[in-house]
N, C-alpha and C positions, 0 to 999 in steps of 0.2 A: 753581624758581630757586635755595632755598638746598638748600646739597649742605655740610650742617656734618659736620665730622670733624675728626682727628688731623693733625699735622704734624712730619714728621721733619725731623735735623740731616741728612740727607746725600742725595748727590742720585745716582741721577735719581730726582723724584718728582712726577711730572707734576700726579696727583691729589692729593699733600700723603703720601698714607698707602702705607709700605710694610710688609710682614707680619713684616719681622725683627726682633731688638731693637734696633733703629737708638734713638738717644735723641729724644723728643719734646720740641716745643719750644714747642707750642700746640696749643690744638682753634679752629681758625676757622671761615668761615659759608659759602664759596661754595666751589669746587675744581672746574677742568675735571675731564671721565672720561675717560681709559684715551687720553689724547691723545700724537701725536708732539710737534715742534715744541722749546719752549725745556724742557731736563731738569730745570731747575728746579723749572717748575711753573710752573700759573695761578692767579690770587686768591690764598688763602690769608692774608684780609688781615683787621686785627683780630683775633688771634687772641687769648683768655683762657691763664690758666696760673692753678695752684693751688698757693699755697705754704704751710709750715705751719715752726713753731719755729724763727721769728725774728723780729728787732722792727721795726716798722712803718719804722723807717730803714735798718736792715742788712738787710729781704730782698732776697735777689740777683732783683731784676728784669728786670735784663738777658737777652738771649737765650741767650750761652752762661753766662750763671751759675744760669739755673733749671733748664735741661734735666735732662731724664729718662730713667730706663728705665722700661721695661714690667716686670710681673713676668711670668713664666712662664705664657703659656697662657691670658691674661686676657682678650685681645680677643676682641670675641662681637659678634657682628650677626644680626641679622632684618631685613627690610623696614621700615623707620620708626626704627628703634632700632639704637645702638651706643654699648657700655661697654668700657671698661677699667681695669686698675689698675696705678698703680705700683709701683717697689719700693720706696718708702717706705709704703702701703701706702691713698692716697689714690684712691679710685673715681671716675670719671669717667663719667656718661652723656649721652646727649642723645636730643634727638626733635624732628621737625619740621615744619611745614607749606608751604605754596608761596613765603611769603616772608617767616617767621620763626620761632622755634624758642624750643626751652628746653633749656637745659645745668643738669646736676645736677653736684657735687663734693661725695663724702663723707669726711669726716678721720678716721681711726678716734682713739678714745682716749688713743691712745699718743703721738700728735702735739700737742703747742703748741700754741693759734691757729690760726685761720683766714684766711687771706689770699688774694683774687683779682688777678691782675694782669690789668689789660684793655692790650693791646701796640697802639699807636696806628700805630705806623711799619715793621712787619717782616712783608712777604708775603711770599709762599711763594720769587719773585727777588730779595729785598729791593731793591727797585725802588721805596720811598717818595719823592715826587719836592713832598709837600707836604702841610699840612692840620691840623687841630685837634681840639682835646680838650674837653670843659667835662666837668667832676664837680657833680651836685649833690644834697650829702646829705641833705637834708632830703626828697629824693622817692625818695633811690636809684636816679637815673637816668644815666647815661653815656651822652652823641652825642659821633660823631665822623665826621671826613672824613676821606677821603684820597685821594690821588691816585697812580697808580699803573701800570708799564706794562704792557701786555697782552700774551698771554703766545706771539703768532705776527702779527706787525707790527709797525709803525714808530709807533705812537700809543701816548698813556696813556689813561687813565679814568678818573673820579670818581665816588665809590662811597659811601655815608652809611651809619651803622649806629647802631643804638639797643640798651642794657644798659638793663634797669630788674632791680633787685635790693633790691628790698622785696615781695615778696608779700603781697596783702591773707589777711588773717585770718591770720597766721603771726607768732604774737608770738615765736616761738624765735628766728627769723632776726633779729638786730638789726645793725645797721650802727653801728659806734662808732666809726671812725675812717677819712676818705679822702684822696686828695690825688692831686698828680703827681709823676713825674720824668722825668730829661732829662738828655741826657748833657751835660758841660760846656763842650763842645766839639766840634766836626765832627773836629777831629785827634785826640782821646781820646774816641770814641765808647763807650768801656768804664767812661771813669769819670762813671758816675749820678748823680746825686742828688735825694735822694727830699724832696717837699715837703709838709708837711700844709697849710701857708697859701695854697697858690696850687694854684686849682680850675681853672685856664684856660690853655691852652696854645694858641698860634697858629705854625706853623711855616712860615714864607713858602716859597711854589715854587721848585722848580731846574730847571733844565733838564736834570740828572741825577740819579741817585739816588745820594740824601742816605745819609751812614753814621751820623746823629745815631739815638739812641735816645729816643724819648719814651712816655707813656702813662699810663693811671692805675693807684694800687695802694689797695685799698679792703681794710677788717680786720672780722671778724665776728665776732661771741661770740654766746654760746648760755646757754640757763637755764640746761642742768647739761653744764660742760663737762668734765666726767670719761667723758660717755659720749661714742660717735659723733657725730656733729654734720654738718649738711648746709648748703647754699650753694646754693641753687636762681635761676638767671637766666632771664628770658626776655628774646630777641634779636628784633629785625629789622633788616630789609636794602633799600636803596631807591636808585637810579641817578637821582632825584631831588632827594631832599632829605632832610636830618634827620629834619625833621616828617614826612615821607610814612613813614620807617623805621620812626618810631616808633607811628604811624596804622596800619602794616602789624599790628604787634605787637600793637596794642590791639584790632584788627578781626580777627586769627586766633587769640589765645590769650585774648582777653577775661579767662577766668577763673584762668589758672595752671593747666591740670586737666592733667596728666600722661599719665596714662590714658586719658581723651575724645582728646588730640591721637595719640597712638599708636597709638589703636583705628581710629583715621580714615583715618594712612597707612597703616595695615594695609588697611584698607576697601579703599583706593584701590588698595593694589598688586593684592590679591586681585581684583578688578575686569579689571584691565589681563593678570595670570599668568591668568584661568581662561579666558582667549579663544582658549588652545589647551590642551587637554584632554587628557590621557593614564592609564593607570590605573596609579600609580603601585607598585599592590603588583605587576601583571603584568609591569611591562617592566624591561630590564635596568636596577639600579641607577645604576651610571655614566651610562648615556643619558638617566636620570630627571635626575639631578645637571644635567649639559651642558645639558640642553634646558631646564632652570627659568634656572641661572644666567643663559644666554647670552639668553632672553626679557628676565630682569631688568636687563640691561647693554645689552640693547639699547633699553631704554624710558627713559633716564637723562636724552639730550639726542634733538632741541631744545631747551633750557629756555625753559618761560614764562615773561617777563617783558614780558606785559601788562600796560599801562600805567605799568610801569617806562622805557619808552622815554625816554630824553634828550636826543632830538634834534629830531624834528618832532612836530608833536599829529596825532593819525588815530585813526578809528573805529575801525580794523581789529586782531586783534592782533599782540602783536610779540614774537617768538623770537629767542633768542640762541644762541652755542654751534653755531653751521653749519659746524662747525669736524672735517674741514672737506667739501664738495660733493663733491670728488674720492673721498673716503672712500667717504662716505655712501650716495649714491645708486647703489651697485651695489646695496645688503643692506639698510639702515636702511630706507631710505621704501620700499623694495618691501614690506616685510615690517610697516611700517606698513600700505599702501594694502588687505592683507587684511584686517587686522585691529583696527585703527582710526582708520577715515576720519576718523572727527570731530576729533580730533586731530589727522589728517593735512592735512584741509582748515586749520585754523588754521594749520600750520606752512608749509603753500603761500602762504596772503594773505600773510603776512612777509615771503615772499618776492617775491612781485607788489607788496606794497608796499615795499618796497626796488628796488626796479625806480619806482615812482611817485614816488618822495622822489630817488631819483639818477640814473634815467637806465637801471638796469641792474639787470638780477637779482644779488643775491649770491651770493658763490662762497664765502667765507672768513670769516665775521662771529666774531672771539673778542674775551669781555670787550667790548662793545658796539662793536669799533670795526672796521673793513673789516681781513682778512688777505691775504695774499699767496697770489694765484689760481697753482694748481700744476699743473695740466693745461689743461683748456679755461675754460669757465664753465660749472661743471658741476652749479650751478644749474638748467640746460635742461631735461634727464634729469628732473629732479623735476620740474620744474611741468609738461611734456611730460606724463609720464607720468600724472599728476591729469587731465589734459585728457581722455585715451585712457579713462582708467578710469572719471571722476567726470566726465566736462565734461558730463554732460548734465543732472545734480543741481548743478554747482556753485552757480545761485542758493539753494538751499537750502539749502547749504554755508557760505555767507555769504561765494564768492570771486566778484568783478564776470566774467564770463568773455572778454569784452569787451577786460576790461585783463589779465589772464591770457595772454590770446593776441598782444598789444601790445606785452605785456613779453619774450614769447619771441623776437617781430620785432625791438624796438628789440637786444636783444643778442647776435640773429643778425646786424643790418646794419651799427652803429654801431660806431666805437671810439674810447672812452674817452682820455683826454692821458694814463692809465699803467694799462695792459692787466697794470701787475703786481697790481695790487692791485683790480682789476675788471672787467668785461669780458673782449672778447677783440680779438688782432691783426687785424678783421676787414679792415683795407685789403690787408694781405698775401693773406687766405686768398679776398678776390674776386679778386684781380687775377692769382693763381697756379694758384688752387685746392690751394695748400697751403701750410706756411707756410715761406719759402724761408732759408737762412741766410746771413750775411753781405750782408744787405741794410738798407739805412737808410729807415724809411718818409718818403714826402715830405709828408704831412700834419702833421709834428712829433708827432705819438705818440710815446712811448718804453715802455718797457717794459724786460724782463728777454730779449735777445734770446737767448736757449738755449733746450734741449727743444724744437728748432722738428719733429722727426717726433712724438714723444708727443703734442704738442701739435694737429697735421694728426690724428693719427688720434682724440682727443679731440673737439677742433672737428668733425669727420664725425658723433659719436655726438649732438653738440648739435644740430647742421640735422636730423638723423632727426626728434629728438626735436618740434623744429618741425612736419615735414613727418608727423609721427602728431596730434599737434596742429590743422591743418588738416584731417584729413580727418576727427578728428571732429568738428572744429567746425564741418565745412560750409563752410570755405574757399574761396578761387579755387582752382586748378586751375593755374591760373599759379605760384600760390605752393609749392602741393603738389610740382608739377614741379621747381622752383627748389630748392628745400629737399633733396627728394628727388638729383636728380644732384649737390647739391654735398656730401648725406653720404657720397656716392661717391668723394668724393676724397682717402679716405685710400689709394686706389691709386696716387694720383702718388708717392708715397714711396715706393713698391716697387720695388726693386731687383732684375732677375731674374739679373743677372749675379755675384752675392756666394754664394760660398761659404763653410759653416760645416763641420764636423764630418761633409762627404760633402751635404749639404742646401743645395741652392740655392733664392734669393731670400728679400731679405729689407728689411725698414722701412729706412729711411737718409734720413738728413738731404739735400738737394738745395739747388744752389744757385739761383739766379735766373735763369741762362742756361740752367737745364735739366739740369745736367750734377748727379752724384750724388757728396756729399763721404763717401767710405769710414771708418767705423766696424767695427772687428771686433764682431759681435753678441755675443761672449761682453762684454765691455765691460759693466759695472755688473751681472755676476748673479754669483752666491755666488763662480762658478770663476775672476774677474775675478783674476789675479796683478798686474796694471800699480796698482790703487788709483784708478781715476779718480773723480770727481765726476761724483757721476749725482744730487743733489739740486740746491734753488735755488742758486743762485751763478755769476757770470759764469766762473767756469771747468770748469764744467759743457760739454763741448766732444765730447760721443757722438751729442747729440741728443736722451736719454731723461731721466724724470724720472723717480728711483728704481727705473729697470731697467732691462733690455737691452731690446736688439732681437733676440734670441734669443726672451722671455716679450713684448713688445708686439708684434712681426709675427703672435701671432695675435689682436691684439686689434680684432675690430670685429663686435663681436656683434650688429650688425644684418645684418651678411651676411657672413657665418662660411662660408658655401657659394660666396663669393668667395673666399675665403682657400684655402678647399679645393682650388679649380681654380686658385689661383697661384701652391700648393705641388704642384702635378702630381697632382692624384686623391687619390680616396676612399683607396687603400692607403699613398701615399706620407703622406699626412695624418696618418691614424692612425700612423706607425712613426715620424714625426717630431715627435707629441705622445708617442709611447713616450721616446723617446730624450731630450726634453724633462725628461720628469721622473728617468727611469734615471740618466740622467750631471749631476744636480744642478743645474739651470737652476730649477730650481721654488723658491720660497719661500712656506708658507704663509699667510703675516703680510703677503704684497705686493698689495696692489689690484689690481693687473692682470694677476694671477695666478689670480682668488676662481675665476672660471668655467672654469677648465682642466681641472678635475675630470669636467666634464662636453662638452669639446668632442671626444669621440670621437662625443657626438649626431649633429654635422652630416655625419659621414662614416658613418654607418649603423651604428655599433659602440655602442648604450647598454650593450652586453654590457660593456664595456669602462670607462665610466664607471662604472658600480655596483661594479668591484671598484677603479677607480682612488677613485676618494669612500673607502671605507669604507679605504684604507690612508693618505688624509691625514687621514682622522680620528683614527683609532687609533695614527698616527705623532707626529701635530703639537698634538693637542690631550688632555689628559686632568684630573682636576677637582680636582687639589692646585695650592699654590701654585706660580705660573709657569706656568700649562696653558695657556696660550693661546702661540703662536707671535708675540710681540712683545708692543706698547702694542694694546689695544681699540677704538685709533682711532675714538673715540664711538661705540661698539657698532656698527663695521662688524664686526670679528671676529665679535660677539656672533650679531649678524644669521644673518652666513655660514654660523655651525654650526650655527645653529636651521637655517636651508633644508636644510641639507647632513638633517640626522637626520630631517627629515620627507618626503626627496625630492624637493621641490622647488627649483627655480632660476627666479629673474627674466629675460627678455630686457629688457633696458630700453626705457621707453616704447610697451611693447606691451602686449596680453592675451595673451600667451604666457609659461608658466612650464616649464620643462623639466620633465620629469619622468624620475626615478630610483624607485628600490626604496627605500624609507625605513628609519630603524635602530628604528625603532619599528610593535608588531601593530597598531597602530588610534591615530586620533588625530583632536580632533575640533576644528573652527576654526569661531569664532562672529566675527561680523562685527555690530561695533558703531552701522553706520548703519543698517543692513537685517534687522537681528534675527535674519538666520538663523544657524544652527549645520549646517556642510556634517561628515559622518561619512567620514570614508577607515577601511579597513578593508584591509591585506595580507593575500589570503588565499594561506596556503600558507606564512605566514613563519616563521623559521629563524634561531635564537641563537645558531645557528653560524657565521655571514654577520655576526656583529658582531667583526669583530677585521680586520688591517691586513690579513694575508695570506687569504685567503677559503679553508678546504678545499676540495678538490674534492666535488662532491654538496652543498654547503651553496642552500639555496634563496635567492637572491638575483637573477633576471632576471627580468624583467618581461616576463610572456607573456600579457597582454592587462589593457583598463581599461577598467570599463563604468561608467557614470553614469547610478543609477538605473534600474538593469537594460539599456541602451542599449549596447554595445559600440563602442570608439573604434576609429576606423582606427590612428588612429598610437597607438605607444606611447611615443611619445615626449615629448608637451607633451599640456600640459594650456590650456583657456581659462579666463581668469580668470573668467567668469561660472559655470562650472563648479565653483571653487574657492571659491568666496563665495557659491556658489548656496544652499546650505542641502540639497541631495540627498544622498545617500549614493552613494558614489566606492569600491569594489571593485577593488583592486588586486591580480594574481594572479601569483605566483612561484611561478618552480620552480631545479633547479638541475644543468638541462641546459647546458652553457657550450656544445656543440658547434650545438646547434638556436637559445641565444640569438645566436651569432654570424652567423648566419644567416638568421635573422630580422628581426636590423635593428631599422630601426622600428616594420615592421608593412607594407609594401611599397609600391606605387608612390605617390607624391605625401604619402607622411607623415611625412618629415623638419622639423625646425623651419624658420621662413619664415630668406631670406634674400632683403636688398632687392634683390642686383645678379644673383638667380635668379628672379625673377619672385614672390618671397613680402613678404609684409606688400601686398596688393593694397589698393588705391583702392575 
């Protein structure tokens, strides 16, 4: 839950921290990861600041009067731990556990005094909308509330935190002097003043956020303060209460041990990084770099906060940070669901239970409160695919399966009084089988009526994900049926009569009478010259959400081998995923883009994925700052380059993972519910097949894949019980392009399934 770090003066900074010397203006406790949405940022609330040489009335407490820089080269991270220094030359560390931490500030000699500012009203949007302070010296302890708005929706939040700053047995640290201050005024929000006689500040609610500044400023002396001198805090964090914030702290750092709590996140990361294996002195450096970071960015969110829930009481636990579905569930949970279920089943109950407490699975949850649903409720996709993989362990799991399967019905059938922020249009998409534009529902629903084609072919991947659901849960057959033709119906949006760039048919919004409202498909992709709105907003007027219909007409990866025969065949296909990416329609950092790299699969060319993969890696991604093509969108990026460099790709809601040539010789996946450790093994691989443009002769196709001596027909997909089996998986390249093109998949009937070809069978 807490995610403590840095905070800059300037934006965009989603996470509070960016890597330049931008001036800092606090270390606070929570911080979304690698998120789109508000450039501000999320949380970033409560932040500490460390002042030195001045007096307990003149320090500049304020935001812009404390601010800082970094010195040169100072910031350092590991798993569990991050330090910095200013250029005054005051050190800053911290460390932390699931839902409280300790911040260290060291003063060197040369500086005055010690002074802590605890910042009661300034997060990361300064979006303070209400809340309180108490000081009390004689224990060294600081609560406080706030309230505060969240950082992709229309809601705020209230958030409780506990300072205690007296450590037992530490008679160096003394606290000799605390108090508050507050600006004078909401119209001179700049002129402070600092109080030693009043320990208590109550700042009543607004309905907007407040520009006052408040908080506390406490002073510290040492036995000998000629030398360094240190400031050791331990924090918590509670969506509860005070006393729970402070109960958090007492129950995870009991002792103040610095060490014991470091050694622990260490534990824990190491734990979570050794679940895929690679031998770090054998394989290329950079691919070593991508494949840890991107594991480590991808294990960030969900965040747990069990039994921090604020809203209903339940057994079950409760995750925050879904932020958001749309992301997530192509990369995150698949790459969870190999690698750990047990984790992954606690992130699915949240989700069934958020479905049990409102009605509906969530799609968007930031900062504990419901966001604005951006595709479908793509929520489905994940609890779907738990059902496919784990429904048959779910009691074991600790998810009821019962209501699992309840949850995916009520929010395939049901819709919501505002399908923005939950749910989905589901009265449009029975009564159309898509979702139609310029239509007004008669049930009074409203919603955000845009994106109505992104949205149909969304909605399709969620009935899949039902109708996979069903068939492992032993379903009707009715329902399997049902589910099944209606995630067919992202073809009603298909246009055969629209021309692009010499390429007919494509996605397009349609109205209610049938007839189809023309969008040019270049329309919201990179080559877009008009500027339109292709994000939320009612003038959003293409259809798509955050792309064309150039990159979403091939989006329906449950049957991709329909797309194939409604773009005219296996050749037309391929030269129109060529020209896709050739004339700049691809964005690496776009969701509905992640699996392009790979859909030369369904038209019999993996020859052709293996060298398109290895030119968006080597093109879009590399391990300095900025490597990543965009924000991390809660370790969707992260996810996507882990699969990408091991080979592997998720179909969603299936037991099927594509399979590619991987950037790495061998690499091993240990599966935390089932104990095994499955070994893949490239035999034949080639360091020369790491780089954008592939020489000729470089070994890079995949000419056959046996499991545990067993030879696969297809070389194309792999079964997830294969991949989590614990056997040992021989992958075999060579670097014939003329024989892999030729080969295909491996010949008749081994292309990955598609629903509206006879694949993903009953």
């Amino acid at each position: 839950m807490v995610k403590v770090g840095i905070d800059v003066d300037e934006t965009p900074r989603q996470a509070g921290y960016i890597a330049d010397n931008s001036s800092i203006t606090g270390i606070s406790l929570m911080h979304d990861e690698g998120t789109g949405g508000n450039t501000a940022g999320g949380y970033g609330f409560f932040p500490l600041f460390p002042l030195a040489s001045c007096t307990f009335e003149s320090c500049p407490v304020g935001l812009k009067a404390r601010e800082a820089l970094r010195a040169a080269g100072a910031d350092a991270a590991t798993p569990g731990y991050f330090t910095t220094t200013f250029v005054n030359g005051i050190k800053l560390e911290t460390t932390s556990t699931r839902r409280a931490g300790l911040i260290r500030f060291t003063y060197p000699s040369t500086l005055n005094g010690s002074f802590v500012v605890v910042d009661l009203t300034n997060d990361l949007q300064r979006s303070f909308e209400g809340g309180s302070i108490n000081v009390t010296q004689s224990s060294g302890r600081v609560t406080l509330t706030g309230t505060f708005l969240q950082s992709y929706g229309t809601d705020n939040y209230t958030v409780h935190g506990c300072y205690d700053f007296l450590p037992p047995n530490n008679a160096s640290q003394i606290l000799v002097e605390s108090g508050t201050y507050k600006s004078v005024s909401n119209s001179s929000p700049t002129n402070i003043t600092v109080s030693t006689n009043i320990s208590t500040l109550l700042l009543t609610g607004t309905s907007s956020p407040s520009p006052v500044q408040a908080g506390a400023l406490l002073s510290f002396s040492s036995a000998d303060e000629t030398a360094a001198r240190s400031v050791l805090t331990r924090f918590g964090v509670s969506f509860i209460s005070e006393a729970q914030a402070c109960a958090n702290a007492e129950s995870e750092i009991p002792d103040w041990d610095w060490d014991a709590v470091q050694s622990a996140s260490v534990g824990k990361w190491e734990d979570v990084l050794s679940r895929i294996q690679i031998n770090v002195t054998e394989e290329d450096p950079a691919v070593v770099e991508l494949l840890y970071s991107s594991l480590y960015r991808s294990q960030l969110v969900p965040a747990n906060l069990t039994n921090e829930n604020p809203y209903w009481e339940s057994p079950y636990p409760f995750y925050d940070a879904l932020f958001c579905s749309w992301d997530t569930f192509r990369t995150v949970h698949p790459l969870l669901s190999l690698t750990s279920p047990l984790e992954w089943a606690e992130i699915v109950s949240a989700y069934v239970d958020g479905w049990r407490n409102t009605g509906y699975i969530p799609e968007c949850r930031s900062n504990t409160k419901k966001g604005y649903v951006q595709g479908g409720s793509d929520g489905m996709p994940i609890v779907g695919d738990f059902a496919v993989k784990y429904g048959s362990m779910a009691a074991q799991l600790g998810v009821p399966i019962d209501d699992l399967y309840q949850a995916l019905v009520d929010t395939a059938e049901n819709t919501p009084p505002d399908w923005y922020m939950v749910g989905r249009q589901n009265t449009a998409w029975k009564m159309f089988d898509y979702i139609p534009t310029d239509w007004t529902d008669p049930s009074g629903a409203t919603g955000l009526p845009t994106r109505e084609a992104s949205r149909t072919l969304e909605y399709a991947v969620g009935d899949f994900a039902v109708r996979q659901a069903g068939i492992a849960l032993n379903k009707s057959l009715d329902d399997i049926y049902k589910y099944g033709n209606r995630s067919m119906g992202f073809v009603n949006v298909w246009d055969p009569n629209v021309t692009s760039d010499g390429f007919t048919g494509f996605a397009q919004r349609r109205f209610p009478n049938g007839t189809f409202a023309f969008s040019d498909p270049v329309d919201c992709s990179p080559l877009d010259t008009v500027g339109h709105s292709c994000a939320r907003g009612t003038d959003n007027n293409v259809g798509f959400y955050e792309s064309s219909s150039w990159e979403y007409s091939f989006f329906a990866p449950h049957s991709m081998g329909t797309l194939v025969e409604l773009m005219g065949g296996n050749t037309t296909f391929v030269d129109r995923v060529e020209h896709y990416f050739n004339t700049g329609y691809f964005l690496a950092g776009n969701e509905p883009g992640f699996a392009m790299p790979l859909a030369y699969h369904y038209a019999n060319r993996p020859d052709l994925s293996a060298l398109r993969m290895r030119k968006v890696v080597y093109t879009d991604f590399n391990t300095g700052i900025g490597g990543i093509p965009g924000n991390d969108d809660s370790g969707a990026m992260a996810a996507l380059l882990a699969f990408h460099i091991l080979g592997l790709y998720p179909v969603p809601a299936s037991r099927q993972l594509l399979l590619n040539s991987p950037l790495v010789s061998a690499f091993k996946l240990r599966n935390d519910l089932f104990g095994t450790t499955t070994t893949f093994t490239v035999q034949g691989f080639d360091k020369a097949g790491l780089a954008a443009s592939v020489p000729a002769g470089a070994r890079v196709y995949v000419t056959g894949v046996a499991v545990d001596g067993v030879p696969r027909e297809s070389i194309c997909w792999l079964p997830f019980e294969d991949v989590v089996g614990g056997g040992e998986i021989v992958i075999t390249v060579d670097g014939d392009a003329d024989a892999a093109a030729a080969r295909g998949c491996g010949g008749e009937g081994t292309l990955p399934d598609s629903l509206g070809t006879g694949g993903f069978p009953i």
